[in-house]
NUMAR-674111 format. One record per atom (N, C-alpha, C, O, CB): z, y, x; residue in three letters. Coordinates in steps of 0.1 Angstrom, whole numbers, plus 5000, padded with zeros to 4 digits. Glycine has a CB too. Layout:
<pts>
ZYXALA...
</pts>
This chain:
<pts>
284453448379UNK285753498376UNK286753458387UNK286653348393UNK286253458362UNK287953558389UNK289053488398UNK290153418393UNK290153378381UNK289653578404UNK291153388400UNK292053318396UNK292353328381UNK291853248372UNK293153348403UNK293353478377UNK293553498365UNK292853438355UNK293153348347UNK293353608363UNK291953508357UNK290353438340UNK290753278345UNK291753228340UNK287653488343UNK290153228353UNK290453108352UNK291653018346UNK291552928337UNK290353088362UNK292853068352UNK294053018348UNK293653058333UNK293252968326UNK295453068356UNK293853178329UNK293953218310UNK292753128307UNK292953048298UNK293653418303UNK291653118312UNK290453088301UNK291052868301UNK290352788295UNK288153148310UNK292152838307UNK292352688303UNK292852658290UNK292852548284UNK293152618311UNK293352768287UNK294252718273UNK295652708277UNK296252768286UNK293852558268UNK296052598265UNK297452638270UNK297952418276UNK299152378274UNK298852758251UNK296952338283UNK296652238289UNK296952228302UNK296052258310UNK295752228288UNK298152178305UNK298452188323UNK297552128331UNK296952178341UNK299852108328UNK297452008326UNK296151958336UNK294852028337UNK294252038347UNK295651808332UNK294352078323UNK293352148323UNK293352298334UNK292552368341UNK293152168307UNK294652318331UNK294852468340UNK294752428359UNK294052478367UNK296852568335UNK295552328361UNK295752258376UNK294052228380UNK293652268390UNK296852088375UNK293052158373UNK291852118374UNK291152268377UNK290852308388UNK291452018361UNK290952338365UNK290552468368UNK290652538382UNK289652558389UNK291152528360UNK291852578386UNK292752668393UNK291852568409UNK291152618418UNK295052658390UNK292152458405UNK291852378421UNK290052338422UNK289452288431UNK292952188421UNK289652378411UNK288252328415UNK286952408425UNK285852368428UNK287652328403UNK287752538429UNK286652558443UNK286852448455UNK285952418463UNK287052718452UNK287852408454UNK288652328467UNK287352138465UNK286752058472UNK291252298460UNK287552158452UNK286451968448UNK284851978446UNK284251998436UNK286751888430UNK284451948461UNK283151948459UNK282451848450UNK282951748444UNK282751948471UNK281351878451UNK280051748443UNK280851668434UNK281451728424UNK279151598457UNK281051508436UNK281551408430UNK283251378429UNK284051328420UNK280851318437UNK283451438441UNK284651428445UNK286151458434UNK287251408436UNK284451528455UNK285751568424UNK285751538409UNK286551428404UNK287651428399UNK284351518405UNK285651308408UNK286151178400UNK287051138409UNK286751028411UNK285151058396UNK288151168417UNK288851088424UNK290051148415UNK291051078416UNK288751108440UNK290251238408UNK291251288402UNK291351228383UNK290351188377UNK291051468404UNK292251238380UNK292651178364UNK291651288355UNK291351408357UNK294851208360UNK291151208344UNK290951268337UNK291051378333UNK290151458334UNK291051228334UNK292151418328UNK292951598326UNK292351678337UNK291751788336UNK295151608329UNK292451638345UNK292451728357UNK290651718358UNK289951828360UNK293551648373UNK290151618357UNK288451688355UNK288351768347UNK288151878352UNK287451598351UNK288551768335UNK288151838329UNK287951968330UNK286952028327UNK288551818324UNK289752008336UNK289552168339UNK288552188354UNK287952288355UNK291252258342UNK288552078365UNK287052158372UNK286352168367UNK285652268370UNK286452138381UNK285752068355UNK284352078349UNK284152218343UNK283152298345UNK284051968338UNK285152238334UNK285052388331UNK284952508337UNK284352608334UNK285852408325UNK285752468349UNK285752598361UNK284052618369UNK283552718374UNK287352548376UNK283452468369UNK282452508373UNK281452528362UNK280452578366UNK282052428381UNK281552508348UNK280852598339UNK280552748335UNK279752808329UNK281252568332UNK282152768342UNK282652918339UNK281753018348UNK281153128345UNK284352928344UNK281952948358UNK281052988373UNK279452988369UNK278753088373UNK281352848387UNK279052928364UNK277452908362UNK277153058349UNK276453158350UNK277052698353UNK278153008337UNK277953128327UNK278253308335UNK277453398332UNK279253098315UNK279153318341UNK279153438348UNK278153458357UNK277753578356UNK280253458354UNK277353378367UNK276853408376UNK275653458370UNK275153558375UNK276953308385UNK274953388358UNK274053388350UNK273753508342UNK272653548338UNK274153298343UNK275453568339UNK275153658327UNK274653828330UNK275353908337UNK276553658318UNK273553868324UNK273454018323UNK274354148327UNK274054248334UNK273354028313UNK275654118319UNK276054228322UNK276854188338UNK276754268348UNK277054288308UNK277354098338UNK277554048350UNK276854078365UNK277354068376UNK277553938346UNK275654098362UNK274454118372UNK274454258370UNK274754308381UNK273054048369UNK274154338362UNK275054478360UNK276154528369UNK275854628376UNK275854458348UNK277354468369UNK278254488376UNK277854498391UNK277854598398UNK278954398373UNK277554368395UNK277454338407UNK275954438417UNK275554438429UNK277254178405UNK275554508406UNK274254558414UNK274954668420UNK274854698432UNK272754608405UNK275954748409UNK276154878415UNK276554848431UNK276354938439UNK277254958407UNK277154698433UNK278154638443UNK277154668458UNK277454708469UNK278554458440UNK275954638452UNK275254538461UNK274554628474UNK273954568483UNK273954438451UNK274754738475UNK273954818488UNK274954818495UNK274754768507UNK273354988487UNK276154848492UNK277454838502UNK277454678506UNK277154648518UNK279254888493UNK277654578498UNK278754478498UNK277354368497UNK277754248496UNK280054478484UNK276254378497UNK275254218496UNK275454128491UNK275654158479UNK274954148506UNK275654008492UNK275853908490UNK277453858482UNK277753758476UNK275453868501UNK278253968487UNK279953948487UNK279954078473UNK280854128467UNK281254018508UNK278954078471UNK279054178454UNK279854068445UNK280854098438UNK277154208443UNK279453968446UNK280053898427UNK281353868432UNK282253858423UNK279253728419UNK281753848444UNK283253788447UNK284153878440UNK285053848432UNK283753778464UNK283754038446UNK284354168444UNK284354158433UNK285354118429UNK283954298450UNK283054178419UNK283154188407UNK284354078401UNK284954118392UNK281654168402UNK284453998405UNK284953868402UNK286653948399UNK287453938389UNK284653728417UNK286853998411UNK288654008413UNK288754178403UNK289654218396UNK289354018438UNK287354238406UNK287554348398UNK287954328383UNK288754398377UNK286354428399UNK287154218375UNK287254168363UNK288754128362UNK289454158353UNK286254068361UNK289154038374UNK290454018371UNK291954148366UNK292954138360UNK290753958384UNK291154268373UNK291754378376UNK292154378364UNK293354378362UNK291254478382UNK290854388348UNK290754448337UNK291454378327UNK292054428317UNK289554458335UNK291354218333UNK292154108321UNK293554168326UNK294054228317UNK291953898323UNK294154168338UNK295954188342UNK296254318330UNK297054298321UNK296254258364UNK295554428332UNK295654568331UNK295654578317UNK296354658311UNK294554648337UNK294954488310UNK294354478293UNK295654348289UNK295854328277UNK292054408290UNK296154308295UNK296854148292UNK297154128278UNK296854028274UNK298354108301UNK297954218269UNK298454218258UNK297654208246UNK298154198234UNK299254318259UNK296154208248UNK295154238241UNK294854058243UNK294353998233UNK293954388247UNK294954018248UNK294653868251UNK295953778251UNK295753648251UNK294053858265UNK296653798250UNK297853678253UNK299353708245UNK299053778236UNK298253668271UNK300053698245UNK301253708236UNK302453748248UNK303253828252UNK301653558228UNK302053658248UNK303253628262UNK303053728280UNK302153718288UNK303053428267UNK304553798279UNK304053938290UNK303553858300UNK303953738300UNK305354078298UNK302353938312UNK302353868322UNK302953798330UNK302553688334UNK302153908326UNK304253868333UNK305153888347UNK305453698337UNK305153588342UNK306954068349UNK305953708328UNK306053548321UNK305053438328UNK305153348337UNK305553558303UNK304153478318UNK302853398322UNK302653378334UNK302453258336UNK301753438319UNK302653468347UNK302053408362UNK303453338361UNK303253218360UNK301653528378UNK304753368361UNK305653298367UNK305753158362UNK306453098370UNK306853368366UNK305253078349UNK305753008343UNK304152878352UNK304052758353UNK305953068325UNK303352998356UNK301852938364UNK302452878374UNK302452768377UNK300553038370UNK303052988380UNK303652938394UNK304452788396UNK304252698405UNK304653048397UNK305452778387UNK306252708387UNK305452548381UNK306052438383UNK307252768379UNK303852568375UNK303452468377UNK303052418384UNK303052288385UNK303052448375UNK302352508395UNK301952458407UNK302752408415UNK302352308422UNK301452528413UNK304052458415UNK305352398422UNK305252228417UNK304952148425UNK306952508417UNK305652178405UNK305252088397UNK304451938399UNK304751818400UNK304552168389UNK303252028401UNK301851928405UNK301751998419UNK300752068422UNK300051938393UNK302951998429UNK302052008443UNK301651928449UNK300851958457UNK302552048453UNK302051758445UNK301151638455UNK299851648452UNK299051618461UNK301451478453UNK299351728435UNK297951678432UNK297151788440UNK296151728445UNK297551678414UNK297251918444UNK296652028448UNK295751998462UNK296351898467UNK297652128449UNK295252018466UNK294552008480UNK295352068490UNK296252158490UNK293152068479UNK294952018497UNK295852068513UNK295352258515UNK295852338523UNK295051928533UNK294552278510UNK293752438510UNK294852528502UNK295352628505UNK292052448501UNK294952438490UNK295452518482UNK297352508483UNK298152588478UNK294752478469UNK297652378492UNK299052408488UNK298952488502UNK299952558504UNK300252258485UNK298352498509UNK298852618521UNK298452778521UNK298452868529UNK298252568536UNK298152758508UNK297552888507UNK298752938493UNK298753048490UNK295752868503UNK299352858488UNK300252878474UNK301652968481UNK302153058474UNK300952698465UNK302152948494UNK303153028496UNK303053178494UNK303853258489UNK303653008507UNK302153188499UNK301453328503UNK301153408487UNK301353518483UNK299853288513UNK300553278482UNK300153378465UNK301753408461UNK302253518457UNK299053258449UNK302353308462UNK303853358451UNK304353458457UNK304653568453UNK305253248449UNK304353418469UNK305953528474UNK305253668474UNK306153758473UNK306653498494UNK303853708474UNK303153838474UNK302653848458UNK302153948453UNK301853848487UNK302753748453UNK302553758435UNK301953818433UNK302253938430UNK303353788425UNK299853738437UNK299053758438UNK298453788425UNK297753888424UNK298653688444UNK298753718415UNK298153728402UNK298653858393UNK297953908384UNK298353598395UNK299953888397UNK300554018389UNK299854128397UNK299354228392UNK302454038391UNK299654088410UNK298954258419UNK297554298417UNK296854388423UNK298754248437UNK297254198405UNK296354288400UNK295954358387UNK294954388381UNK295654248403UNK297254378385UNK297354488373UNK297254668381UNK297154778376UNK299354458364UNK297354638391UNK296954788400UNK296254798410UNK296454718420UNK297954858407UNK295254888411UNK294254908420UNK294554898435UNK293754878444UNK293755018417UNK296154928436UNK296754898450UNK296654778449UNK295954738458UNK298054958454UNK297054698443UNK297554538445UNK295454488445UNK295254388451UNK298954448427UNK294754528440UNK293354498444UNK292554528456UNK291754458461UNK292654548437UNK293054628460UNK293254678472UNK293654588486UNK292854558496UNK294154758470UNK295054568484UNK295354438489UNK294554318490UNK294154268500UNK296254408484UNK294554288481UNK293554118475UNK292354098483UNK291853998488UNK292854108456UNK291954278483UNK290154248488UNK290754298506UNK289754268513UNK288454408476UNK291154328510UNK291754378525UNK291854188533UNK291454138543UNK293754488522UNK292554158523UNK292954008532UNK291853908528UNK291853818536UNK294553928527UNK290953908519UNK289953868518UNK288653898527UNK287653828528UNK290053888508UNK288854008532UNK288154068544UNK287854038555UNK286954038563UNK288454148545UNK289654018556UNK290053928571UNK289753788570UNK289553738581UNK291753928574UNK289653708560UNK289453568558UNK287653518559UNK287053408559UNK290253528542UNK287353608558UNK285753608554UNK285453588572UNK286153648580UNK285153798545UNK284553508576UNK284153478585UNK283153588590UNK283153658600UNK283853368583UNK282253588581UNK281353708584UNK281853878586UNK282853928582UNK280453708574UNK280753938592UNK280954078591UNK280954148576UNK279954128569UNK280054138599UNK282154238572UNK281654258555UNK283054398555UNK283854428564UNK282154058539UNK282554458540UNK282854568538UNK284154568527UNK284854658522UNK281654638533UNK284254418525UNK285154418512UNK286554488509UNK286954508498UNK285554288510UNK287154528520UNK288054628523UNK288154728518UNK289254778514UNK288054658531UNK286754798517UNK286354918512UNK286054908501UNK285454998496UNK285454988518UNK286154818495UNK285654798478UNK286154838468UNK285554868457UNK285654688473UNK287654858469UNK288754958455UNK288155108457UNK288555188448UNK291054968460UNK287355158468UNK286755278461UNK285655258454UNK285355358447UNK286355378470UNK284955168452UNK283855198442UNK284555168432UNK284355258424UNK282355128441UNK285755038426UNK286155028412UNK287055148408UNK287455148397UNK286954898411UNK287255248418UNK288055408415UNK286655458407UNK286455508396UNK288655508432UNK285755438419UNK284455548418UNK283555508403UNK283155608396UNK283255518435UNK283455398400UNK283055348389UNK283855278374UNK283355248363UNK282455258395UNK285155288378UNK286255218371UNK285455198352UNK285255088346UNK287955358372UNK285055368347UNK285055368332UNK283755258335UNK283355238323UNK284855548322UNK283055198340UNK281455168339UNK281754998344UNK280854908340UNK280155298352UNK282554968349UNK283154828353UNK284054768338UNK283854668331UNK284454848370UNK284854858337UNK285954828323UNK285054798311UNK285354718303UNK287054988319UNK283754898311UNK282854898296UNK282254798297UNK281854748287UNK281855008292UNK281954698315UNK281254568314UNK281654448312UNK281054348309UNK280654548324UNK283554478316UNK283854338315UNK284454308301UNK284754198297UNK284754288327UNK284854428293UNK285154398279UNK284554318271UNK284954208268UNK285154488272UNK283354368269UNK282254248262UNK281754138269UNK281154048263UNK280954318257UNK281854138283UNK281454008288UNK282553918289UNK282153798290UNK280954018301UNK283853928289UNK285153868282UNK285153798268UNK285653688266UNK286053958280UNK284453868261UNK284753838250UNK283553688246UNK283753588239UNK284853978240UNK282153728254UNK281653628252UNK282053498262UNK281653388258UNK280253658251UNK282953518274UNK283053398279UNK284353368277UNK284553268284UNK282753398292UNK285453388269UNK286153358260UNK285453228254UNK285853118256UNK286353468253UNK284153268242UNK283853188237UNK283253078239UNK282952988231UNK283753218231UNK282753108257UNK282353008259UNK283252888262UNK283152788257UNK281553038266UNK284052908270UNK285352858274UNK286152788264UNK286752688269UNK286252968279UNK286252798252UNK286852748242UNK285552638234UNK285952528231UNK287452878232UNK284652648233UNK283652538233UNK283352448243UNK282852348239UNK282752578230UNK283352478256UNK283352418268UNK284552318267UNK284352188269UNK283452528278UNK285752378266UNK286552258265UNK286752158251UNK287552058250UNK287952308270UNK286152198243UNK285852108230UNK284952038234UNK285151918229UNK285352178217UNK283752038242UNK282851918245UNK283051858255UNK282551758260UNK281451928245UNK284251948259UNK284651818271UNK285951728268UNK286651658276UNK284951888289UNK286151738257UNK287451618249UNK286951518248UNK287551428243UNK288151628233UNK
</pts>
């Protein structure tokens, strides 16, 4: 999953959401150099990561990906899924988006000493282009996977990837509904055994 899922699947736990959001950035052990709260949500973020990478329909997704895009399939599925939680939001949360990222943002602003040097130089860029709202539209996915393209060291197609989620849209939307709903539940037991 991308940002979005991540940030929603913490709860409503700042540290747990900060730990989450920052755990691509904490490798191996590295983990324990941060407070408690804040493990937690990487532990989960790397649970989250293991349950999606693992799951069926998930592998589903990513095959249609995979003759174009190889290896850079699940990244794409990843931000496409995001596409569906932004797009669906009200079906999940109470509170409108445009709320919710902004109220995200302003945590990060918050806890910026705790964040990694990756991530606080990478946070101007998400707000002021209000990364997490752009993807309630296939243009703003569009975007996401274009600069992601450019950041990618390797040679890759990700650019061209909002035409297959056009080209496939009803057959992506039918995969990540029910695979939401079970990693929902995983996510909410996940952070019960990690209290």
């Amino acid at each position: 999953m991308n940002f979005l899922a991540h940030i929603y699947l913490s709860g409503d736990d700042h540290d747990t959401t900060i730990g989450n959001f920052i755990a691509d950035g904490i490798k191996g052990k590295k983990y324990l150099n941060y407070p408690k709260s804040i493990q937690k949500g990487i532990l989960l973020h790397r649970g989250i990561d293991s349950f999606t990478d693992q799951h069926p329909i998930v592998k589903q997704s990513t095959k249609r990906l995979h003759k174009n895009h190889g290896h850079y399939s699940g990244v794409i599925v990843d931000i496409f899924y995001d596409h569906f939680l932004a797009k669906n939001w009200n079906k999940y949360h109470n509170q409108p988006l445009e709320q919710y990222v902004d109220t995200f943002y302003k945590l990060l602003e918050e806890n910026y000493e705790v964040l990694p040097s990756r991530i606080q130089g990478m946070m101007p860029a998400m707000i002021s282009n209000n990364w997490l709202l752009s993807y309630t539209s296939i243009t703003g996915i569009s975007k996401i996977l274009e600069q992601m393209s450019v950041r990618v060291k390797h040679p890759n197609s990700m650019h061209l990837a909002a035409l297959e989620l056009k080209q496939f849209y009803t057959q992506f939307e039918a995969e990540f509904t029910p695979f939401f709903e079970e990693l929902r539940t995983f996510s909410k037991n996940k952070i019960t055994a990690l209290s």
